[in-house]
PQR file of N, CA, C, O and H, with PARSE charges and radii, in Angstrom:
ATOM      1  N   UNK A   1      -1.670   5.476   4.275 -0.4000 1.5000
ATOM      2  CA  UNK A   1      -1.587   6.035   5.623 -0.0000 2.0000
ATOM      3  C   UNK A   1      -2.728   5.492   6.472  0.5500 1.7000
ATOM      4  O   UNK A   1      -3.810   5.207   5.959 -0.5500 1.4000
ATOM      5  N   UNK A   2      -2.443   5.327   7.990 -0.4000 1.5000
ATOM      6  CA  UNK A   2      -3.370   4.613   8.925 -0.0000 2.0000
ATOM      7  C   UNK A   2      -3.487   5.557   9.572  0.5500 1.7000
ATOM      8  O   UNK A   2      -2.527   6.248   9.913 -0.5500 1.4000
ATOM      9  H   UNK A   2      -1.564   5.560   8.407  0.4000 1.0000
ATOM     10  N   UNK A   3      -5.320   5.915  10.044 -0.4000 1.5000
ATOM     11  CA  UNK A   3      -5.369   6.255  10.551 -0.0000 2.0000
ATOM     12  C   UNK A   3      -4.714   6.745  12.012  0.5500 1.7000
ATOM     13  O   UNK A   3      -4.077   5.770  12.409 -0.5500 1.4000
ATOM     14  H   UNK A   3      -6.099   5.354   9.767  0.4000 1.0000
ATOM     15  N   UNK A   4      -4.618   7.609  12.786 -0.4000 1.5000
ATOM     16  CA  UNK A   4      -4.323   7.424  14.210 -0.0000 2.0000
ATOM     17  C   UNK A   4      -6.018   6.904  15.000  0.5500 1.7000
ATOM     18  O   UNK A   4      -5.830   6.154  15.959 -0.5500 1.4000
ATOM     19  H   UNK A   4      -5.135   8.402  12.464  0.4000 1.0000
ATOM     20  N   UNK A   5      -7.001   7.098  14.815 -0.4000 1.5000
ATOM     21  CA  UNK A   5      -8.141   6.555  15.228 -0.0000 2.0000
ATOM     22  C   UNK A   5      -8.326   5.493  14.915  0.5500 1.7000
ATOM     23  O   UNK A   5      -9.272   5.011  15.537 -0.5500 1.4000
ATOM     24  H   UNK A   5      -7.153   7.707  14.037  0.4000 1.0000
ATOM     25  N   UNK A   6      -7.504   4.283  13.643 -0.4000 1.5000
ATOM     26  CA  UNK A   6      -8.254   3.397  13.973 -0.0000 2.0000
ATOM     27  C   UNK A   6      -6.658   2.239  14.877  0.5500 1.7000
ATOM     28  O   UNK A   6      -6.750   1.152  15.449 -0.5500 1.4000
ATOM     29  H   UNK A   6      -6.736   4.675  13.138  0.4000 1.0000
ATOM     30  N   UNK A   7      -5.255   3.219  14.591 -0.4000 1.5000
ATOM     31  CA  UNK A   7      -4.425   2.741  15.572 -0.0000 2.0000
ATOM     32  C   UNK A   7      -4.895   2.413  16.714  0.5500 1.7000
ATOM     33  O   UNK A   7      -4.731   1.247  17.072 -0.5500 1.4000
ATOM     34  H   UNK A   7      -5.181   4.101  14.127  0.4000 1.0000
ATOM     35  N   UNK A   8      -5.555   3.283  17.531 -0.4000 1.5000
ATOM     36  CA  UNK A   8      -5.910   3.677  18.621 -0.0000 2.0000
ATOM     37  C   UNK A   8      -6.612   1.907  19.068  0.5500 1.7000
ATOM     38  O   UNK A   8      -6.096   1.106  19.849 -0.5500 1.4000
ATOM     39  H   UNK A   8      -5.688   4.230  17.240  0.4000 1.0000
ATOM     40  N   UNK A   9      -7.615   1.769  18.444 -0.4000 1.5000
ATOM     41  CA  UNK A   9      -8.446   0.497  18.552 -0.0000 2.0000
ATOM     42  C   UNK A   9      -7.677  -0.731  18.251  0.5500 1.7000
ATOM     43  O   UNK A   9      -7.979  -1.711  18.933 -0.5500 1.4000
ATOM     44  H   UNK A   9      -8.033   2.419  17.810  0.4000 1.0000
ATOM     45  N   UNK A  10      -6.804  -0.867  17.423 -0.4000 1.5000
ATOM     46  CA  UNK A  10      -6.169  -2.172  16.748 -0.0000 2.0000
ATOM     47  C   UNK A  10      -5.384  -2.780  17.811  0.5500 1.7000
ATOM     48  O   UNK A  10      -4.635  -2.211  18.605 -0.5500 1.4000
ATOM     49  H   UNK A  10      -6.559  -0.072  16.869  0.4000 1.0000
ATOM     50  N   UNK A  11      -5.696  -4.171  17.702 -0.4000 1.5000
ATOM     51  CA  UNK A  11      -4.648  -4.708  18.706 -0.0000 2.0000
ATOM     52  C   UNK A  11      -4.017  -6.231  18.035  0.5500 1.7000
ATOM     53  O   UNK A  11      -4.828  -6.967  17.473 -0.5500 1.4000
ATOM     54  H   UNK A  11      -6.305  -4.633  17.058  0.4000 1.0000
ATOM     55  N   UNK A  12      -2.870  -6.562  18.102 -0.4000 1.5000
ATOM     56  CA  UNK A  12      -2.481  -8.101  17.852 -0.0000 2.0000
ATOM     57  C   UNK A  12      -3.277  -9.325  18.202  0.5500 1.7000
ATOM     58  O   UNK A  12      -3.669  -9.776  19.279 -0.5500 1.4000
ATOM     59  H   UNK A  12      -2.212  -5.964  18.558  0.4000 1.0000
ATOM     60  N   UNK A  13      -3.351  -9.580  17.404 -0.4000 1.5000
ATOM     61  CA  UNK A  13      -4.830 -11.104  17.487 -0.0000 2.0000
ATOM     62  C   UNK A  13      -3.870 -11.854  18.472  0.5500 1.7000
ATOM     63  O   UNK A  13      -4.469 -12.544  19.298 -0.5500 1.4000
ATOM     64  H   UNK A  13      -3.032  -9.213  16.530  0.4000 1.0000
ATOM     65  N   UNK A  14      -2.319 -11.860  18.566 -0.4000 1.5000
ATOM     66  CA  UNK A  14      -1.603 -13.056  19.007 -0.0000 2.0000
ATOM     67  C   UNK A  14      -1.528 -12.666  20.504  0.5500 1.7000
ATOM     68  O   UNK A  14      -1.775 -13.571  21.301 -0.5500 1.4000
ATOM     69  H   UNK A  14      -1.833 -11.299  17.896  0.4000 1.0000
ATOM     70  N   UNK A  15      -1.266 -11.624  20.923 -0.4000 1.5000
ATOM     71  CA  UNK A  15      -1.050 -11.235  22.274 -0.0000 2.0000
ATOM     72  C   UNK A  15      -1.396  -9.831  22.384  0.5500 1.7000
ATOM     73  O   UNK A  15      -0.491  -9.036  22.639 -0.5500 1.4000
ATOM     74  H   UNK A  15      -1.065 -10.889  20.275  0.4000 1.0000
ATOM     75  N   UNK A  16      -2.544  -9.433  22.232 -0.4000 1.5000
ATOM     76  CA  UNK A  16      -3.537  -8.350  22.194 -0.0000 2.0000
ATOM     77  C   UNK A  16      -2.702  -7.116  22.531  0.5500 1.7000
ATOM     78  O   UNK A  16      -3.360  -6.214  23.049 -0.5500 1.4000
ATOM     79  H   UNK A  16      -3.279 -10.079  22.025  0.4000 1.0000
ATOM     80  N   UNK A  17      -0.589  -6.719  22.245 -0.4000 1.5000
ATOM     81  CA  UNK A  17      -0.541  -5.743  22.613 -0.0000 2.0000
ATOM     82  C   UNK A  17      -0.493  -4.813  21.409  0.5500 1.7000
ATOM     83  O   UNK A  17      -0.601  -5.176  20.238 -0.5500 1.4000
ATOM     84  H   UNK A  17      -0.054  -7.451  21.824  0.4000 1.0000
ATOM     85  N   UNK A  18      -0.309  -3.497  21.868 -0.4000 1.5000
ATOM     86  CA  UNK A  18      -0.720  -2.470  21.095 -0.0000 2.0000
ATOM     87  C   UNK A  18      -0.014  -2.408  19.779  0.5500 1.7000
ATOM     88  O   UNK A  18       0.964  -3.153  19.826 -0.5500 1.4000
ATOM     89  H   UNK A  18      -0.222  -3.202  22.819  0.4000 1.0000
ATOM     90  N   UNK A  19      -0.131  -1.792  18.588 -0.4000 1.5000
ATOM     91  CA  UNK A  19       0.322  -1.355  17.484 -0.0000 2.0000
ATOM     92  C   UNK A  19       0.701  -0.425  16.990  0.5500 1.7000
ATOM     93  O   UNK A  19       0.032   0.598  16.841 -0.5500 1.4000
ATOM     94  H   UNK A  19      -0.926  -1.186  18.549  0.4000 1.0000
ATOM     95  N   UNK A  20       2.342  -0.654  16.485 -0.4000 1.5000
ATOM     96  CA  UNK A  20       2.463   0.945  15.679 -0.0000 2.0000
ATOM     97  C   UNK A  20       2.360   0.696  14.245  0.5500 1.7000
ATOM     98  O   UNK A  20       2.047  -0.414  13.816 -0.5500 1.4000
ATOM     99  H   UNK A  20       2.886  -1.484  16.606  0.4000 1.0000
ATOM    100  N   UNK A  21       2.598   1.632  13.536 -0.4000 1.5000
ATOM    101  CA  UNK A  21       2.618   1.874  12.122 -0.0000 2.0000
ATOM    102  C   UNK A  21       4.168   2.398  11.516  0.5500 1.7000
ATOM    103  O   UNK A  21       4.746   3.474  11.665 -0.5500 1.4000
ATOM    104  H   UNK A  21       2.853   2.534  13.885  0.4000 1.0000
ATOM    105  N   UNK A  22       4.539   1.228  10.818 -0.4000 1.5000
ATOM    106  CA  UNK A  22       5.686   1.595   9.961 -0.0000 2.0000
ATOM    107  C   UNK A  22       5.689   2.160   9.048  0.5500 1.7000
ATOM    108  O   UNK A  22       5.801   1.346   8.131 -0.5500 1.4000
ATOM    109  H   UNK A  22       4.070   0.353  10.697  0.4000 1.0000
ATOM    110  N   UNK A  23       5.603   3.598   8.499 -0.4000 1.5000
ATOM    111  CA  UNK A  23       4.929   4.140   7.056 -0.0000 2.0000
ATOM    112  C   UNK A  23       6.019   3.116   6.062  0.5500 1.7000
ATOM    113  O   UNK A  23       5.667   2.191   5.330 -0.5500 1.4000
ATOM    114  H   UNK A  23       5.512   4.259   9.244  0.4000 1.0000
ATOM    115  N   UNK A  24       7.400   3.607   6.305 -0.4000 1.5000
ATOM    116  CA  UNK A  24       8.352   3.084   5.612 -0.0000 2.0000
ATOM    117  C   UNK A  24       8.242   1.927   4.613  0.5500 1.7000
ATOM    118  O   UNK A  24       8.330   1.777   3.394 -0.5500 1.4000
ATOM    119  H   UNK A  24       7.686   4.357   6.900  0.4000 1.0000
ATOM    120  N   UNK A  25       7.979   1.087   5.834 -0.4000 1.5000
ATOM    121  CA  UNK A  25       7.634  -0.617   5.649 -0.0000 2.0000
ATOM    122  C   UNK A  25       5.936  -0.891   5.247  0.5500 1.7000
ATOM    123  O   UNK A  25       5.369  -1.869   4.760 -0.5500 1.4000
ATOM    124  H   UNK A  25       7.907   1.208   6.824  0.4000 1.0000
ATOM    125  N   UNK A  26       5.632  -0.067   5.523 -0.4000 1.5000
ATOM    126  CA  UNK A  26       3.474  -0.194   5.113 -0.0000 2.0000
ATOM    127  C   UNK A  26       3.273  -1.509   5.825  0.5500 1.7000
ATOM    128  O   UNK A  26       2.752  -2.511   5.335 -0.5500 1.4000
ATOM    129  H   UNK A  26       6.092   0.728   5.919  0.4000 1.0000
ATOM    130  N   UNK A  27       3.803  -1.360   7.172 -0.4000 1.5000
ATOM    131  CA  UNK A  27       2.946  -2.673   8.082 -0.0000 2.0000
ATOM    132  C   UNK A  27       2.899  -2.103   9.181  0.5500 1.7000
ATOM    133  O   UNK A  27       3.422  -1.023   9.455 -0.5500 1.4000
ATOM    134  H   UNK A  27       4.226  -0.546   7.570  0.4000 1.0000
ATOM    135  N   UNK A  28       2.376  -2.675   9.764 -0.4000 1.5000
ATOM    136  CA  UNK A  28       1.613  -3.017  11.398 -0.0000 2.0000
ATOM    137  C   UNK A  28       2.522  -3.553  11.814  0.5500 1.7000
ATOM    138  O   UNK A  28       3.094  -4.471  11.226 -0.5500 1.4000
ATOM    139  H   UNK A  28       1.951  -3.553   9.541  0.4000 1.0000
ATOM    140  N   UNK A  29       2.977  -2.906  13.361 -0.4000 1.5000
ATOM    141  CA  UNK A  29       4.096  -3.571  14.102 -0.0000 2.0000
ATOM    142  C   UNK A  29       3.424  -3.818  15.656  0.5500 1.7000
ATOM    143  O   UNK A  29       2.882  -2.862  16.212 -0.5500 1.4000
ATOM    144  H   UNK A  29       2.512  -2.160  13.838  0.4000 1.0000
ATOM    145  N   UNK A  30       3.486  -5.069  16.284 -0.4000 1.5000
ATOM    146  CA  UNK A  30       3.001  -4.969  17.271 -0.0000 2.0000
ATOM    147  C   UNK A  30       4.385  -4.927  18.756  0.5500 1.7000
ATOM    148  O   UNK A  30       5.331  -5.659  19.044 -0.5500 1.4000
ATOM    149  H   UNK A  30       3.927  -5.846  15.833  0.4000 1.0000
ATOM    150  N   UNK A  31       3.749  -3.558  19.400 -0.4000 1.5000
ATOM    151  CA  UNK A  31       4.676  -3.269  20.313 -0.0000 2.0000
ATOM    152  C   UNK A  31       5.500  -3.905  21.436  0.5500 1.7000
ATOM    153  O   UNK A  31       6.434  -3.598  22.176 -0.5500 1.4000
ATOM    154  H   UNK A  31       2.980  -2.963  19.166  0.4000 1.0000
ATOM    155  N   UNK A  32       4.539  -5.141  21.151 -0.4000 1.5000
ATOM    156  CA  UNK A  32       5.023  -6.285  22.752 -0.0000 2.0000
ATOM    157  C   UNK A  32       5.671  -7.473  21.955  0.5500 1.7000
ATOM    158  O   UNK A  32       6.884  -7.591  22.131 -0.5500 1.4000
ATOM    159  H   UNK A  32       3.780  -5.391  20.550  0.4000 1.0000
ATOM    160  N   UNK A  33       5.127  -8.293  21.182 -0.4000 1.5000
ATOM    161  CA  UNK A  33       5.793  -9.302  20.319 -0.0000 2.0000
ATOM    162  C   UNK A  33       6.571  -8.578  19.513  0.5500 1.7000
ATOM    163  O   UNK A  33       7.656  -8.197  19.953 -0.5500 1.4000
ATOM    164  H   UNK A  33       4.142  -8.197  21.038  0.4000 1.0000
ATOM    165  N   UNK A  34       6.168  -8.241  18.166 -0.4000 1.5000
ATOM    166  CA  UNK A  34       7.123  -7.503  17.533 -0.0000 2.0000
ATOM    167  C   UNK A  34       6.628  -8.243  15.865  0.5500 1.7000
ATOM    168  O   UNK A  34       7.357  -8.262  14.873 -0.5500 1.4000
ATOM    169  H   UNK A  34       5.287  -8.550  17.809  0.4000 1.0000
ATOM    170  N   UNK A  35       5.527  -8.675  15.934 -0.4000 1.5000
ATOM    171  CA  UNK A  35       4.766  -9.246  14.920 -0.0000 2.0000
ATOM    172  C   UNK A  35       4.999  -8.128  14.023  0.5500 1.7000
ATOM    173  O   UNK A  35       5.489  -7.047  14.349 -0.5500 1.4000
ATOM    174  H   UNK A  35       4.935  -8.660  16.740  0.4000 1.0000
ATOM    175  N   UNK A  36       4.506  -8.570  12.561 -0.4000 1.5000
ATOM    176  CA  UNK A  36       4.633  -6.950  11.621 -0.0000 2.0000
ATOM    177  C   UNK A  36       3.410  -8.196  10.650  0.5500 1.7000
ATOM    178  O   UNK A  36       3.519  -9.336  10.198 -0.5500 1.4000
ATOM    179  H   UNK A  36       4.108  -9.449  12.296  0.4000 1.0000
ATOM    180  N   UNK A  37       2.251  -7.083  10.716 -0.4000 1.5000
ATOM    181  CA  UNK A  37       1.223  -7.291  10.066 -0.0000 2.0000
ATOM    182  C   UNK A  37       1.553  -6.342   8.475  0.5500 1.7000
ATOM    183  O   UNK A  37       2.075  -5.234   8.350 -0.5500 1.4000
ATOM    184  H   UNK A  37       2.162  -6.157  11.083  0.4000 1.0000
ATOM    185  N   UNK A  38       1.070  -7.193   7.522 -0.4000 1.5000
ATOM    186  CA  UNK A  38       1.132  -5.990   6.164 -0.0000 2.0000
ATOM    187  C   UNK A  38      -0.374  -4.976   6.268  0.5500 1.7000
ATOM    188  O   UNK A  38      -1.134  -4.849   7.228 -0.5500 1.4000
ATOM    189  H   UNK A  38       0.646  -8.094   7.624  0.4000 1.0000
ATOM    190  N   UNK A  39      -0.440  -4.342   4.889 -0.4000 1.5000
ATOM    191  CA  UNK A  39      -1.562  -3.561   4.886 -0.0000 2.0000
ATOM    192  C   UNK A  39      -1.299  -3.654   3.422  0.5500 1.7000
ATOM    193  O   UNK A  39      -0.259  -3.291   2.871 -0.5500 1.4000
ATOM    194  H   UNK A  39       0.177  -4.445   4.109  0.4000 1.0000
ATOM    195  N   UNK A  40      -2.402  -4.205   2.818 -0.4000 1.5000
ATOM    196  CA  UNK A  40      -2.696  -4.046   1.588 -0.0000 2.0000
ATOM    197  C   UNK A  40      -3.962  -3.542   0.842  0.5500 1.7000
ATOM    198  O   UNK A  40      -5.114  -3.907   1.074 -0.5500 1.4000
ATOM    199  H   UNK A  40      -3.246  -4.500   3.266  0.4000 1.0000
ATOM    200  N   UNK A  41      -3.545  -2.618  -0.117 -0.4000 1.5000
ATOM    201  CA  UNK A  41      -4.999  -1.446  -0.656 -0.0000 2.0000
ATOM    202  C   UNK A  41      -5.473  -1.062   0.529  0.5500 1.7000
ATOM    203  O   UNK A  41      -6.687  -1.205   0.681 -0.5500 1.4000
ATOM    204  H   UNK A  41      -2.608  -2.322  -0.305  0.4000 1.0000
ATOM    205  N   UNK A  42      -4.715  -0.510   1.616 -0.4000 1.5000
ATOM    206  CA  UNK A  42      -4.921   0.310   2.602 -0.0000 2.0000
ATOM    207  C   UNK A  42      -6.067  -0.372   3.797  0.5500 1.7000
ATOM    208  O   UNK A  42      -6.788   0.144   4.650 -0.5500 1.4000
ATOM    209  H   UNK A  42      -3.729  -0.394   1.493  0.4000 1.0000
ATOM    210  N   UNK A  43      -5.895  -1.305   3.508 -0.4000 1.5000
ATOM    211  CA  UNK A  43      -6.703  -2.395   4.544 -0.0000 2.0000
ATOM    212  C   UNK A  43      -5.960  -3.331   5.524  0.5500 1.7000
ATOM    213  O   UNK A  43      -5.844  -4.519   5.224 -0.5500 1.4000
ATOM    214  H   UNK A  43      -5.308  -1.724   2.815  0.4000 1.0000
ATOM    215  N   UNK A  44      -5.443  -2.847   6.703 -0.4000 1.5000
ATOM    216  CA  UNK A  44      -4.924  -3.984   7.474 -0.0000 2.0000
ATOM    217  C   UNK A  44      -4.939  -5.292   7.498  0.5500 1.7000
ATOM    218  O   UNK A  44      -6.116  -5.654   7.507 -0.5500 1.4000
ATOM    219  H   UNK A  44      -5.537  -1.882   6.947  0.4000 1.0000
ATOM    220  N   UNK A  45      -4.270  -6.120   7.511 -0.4000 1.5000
ATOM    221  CA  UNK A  45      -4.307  -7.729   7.279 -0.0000 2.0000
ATOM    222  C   UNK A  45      -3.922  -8.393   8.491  0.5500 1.7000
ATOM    223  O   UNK A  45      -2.887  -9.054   8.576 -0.5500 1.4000
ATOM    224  H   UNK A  45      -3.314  -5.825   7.503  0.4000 1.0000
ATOM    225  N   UNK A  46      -4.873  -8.203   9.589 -0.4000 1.5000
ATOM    226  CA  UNK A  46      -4.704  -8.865  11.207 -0.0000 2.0000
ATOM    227  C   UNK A  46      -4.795  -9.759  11.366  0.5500 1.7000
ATOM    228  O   UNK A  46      -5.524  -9.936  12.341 -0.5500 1.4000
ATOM    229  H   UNK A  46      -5.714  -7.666   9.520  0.4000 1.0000
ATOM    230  N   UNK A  47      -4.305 -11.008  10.769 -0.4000 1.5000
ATOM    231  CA  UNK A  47      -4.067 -12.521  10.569 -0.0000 2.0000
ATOM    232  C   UNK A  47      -2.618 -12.949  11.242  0.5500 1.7000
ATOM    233  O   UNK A  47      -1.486 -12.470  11.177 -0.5500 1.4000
ATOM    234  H   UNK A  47      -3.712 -10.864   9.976  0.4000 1.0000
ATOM    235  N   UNK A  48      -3.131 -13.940  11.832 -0.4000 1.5000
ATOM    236  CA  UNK A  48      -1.729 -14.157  12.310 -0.0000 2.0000
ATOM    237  C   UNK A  48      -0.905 -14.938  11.412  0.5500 1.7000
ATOM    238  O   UNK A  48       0.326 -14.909  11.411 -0.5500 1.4000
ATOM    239  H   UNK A  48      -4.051 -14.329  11.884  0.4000 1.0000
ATOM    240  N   UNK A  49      -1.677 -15.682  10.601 -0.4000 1.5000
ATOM    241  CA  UNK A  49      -0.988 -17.026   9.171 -0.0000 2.0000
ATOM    242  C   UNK A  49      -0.270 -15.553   8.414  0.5500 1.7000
ATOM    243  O   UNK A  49       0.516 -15.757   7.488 -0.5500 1.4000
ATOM    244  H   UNK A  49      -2.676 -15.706  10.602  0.4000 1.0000
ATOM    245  N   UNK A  50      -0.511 -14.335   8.761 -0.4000 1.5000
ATOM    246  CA  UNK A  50      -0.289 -13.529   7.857 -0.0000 2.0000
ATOM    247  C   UNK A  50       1.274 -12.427   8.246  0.5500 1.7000
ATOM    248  O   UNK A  50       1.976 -11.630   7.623 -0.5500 1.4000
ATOM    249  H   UNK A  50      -1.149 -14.170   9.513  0.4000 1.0000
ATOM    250  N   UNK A  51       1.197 -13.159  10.006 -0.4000 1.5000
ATOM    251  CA  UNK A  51       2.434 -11.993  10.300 -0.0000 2.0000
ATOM    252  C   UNK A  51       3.771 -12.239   9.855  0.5500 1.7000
ATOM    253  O   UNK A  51       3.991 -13.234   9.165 -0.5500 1.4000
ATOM    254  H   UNK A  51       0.627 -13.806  10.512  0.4000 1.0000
ATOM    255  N   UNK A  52       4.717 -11.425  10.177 -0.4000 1.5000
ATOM    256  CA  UNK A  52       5.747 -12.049   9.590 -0.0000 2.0000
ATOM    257  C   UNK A  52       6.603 -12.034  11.092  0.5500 1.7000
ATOM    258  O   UNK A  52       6.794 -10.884  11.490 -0.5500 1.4000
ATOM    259  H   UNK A  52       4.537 -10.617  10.738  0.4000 1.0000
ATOM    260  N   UNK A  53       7.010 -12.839  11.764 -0.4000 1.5000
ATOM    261  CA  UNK A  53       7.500 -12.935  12.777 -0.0000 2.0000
ATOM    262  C   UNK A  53       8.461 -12.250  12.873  0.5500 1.7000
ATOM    263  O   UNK A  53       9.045 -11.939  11.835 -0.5500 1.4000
ATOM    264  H   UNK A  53       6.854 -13.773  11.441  0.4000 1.0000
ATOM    265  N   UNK A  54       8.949 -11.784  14.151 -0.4000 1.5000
ATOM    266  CA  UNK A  54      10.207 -10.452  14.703 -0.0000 2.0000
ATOM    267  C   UNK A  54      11.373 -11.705  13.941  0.5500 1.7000
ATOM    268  O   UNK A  54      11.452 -12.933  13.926 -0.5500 1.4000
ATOM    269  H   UNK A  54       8.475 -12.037  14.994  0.4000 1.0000
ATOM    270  N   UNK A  55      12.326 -10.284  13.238 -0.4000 1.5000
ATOM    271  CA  UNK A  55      13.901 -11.577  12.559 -0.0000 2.0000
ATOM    272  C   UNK A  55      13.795 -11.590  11.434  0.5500 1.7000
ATOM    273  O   UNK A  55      14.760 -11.616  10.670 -0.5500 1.4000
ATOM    274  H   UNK A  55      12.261  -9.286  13.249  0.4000 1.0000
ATOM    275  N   UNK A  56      12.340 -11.571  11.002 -0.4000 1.5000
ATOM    276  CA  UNK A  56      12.423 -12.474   9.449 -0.0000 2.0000
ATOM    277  C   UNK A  56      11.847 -11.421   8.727  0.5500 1.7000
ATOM    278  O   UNK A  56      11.385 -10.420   9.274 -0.5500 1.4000
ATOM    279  H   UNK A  56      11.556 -11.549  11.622  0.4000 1.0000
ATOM    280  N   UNK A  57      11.857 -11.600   7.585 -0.4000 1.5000
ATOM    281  CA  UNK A  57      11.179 -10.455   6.355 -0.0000 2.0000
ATOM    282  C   UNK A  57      10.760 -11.518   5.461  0.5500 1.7000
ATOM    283  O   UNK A  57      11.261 -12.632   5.619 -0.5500 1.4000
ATOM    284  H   UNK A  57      12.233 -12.414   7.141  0.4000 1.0000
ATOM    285  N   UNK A  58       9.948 -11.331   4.586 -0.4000 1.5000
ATOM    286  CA  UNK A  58       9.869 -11.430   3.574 -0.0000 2.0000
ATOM    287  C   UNK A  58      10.122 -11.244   2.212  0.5500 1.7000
ATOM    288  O   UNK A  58       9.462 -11.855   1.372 -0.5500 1.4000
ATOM    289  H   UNK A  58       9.541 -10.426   4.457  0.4000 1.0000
TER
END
């Protein structure tokens, strides 16, 4: 689980817009692109080599 305080602060390295949290999926979704960052051992992974672009999964 992610904080809502440190939601609050996090932003997309690619186009600085805001972020939600997918519990479901355990990633980072960014609200304007649509990037989906993972979170692994409960540590966000804000890399962009790391997003998985809107469309695609892994």
């Amino acid at each position: 689980m992610i904080e809502k305080d440190l939601l609050d602060i996090l932003a997309c390295p690619v186009c600085r817009g805001g972020i939600r949290y997918d519990a479901p999926e355990e990633k980072l979704t960014c609200v304007s692109c649509g990037r989906r960052y993972p979170i692994r051992d409960d540590i966000p992974v804000m890399l962009e080599e790391e997003a998985e672009l809107p469309g695609r999964s892994t």
